[in-house]
C-alpha positions in Angstrom: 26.3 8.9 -41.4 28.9 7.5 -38.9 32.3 6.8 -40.0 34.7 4.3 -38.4 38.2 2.6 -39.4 39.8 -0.8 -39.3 43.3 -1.2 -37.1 45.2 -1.6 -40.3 43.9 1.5 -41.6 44.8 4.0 -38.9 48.6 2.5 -39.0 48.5 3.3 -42.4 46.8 6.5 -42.4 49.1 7.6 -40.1 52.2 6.4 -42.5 51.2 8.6 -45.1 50.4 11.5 -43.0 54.2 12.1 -42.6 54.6 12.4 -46.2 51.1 14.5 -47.2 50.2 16.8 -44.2 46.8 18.1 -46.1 45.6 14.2 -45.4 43.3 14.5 -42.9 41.5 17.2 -44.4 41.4 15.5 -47.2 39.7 12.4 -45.6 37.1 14.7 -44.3 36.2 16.0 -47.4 36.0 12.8 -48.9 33.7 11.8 -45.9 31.5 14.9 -46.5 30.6 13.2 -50.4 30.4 9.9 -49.3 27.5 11.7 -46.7 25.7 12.1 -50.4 26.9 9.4 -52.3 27.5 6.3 -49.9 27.6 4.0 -52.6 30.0 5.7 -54.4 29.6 7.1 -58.5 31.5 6.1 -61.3 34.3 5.9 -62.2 35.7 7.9 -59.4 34.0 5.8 -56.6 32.9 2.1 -57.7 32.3 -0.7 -56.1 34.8 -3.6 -55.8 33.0 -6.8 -58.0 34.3 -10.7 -57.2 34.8 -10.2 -53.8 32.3 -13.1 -53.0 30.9 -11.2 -49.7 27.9 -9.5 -49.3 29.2 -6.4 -47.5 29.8 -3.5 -50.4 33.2 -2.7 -50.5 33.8 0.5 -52.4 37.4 1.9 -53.9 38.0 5.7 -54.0 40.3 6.0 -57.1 40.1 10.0 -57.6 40.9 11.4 -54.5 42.0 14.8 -53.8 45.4 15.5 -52.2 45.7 19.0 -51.5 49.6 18.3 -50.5 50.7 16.8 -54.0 49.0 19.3 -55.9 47.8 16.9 -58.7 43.9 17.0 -58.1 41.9 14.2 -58.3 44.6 12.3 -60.0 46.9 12.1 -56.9 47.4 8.5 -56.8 45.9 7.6 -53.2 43.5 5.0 -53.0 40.7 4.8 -49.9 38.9 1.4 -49.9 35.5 1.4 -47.4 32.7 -1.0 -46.9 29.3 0.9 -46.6 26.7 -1.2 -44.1 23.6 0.1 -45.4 21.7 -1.1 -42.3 24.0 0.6 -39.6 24.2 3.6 -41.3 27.7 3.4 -41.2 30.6 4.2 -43.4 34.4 1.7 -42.2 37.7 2.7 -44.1 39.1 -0.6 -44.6 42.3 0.5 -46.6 44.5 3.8 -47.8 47.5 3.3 -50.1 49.4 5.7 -52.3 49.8 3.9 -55.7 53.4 4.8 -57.3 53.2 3.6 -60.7 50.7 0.9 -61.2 47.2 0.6 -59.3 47.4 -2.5 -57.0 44.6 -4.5 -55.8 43.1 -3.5 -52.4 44.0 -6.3 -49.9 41.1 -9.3 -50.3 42.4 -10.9 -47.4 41.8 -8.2 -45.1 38.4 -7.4 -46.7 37.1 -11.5 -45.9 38.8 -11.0 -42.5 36.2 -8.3 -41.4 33.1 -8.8 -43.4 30.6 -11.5 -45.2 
């Protein structure tokens, strides 16, 4: 499986890296699963519905934060689009969600895929 990112997502990749240094380890487990599980299992992984594209855009909701100790419940979000027929995985989004979960960006998403 390859794995690629969007513009927006390294700028804010490397945002949070300042504040959890364990990040891009993190990433690369998360990276390692989504190796096995590309379209993502439920309810940690799901896919994103009413989107009206056909690319399958895919939210990580428990991800693993080894730098705020909390475990699957840290609060960062990773949003990808898995393209089946390139084999490739593209991290669209990654937040850190303070109180309530936002919605992933749907402008971005329609500005890169169909």
């Amino acid at each position: 499986m390859e794995f690629s990112t969007v513009h927006e997502f390294d700028s804010e990749f490397d945002k949070l890296l300042k504040k959890f240094r364990s990040l891009k380890e993190d990433l690369d487990v998360l990276k390692a699963v989504l190796e096995k599980y590309p379209q993502g299992y439920e309810p940690i992984v799901f896919r994103i519905p009413g989107l009206g594209i056909e690319t399958e855009i895919y939210k990580v909701k428990n991800f693993r934060c080894k730098a705020l100790n909390r475990g699957s419940r840290s609060g960062i979000r990773v949003i990808y689009a898995y393209l089946k027929e390139q084999g490739r995985i593209e991290f669209v989004e990654i937040y850190y969600k303070e109180k309530d979960d936002v919605d992933c960006d749907k402008d971005r998403i329609r500005k890169y895929y169909k």
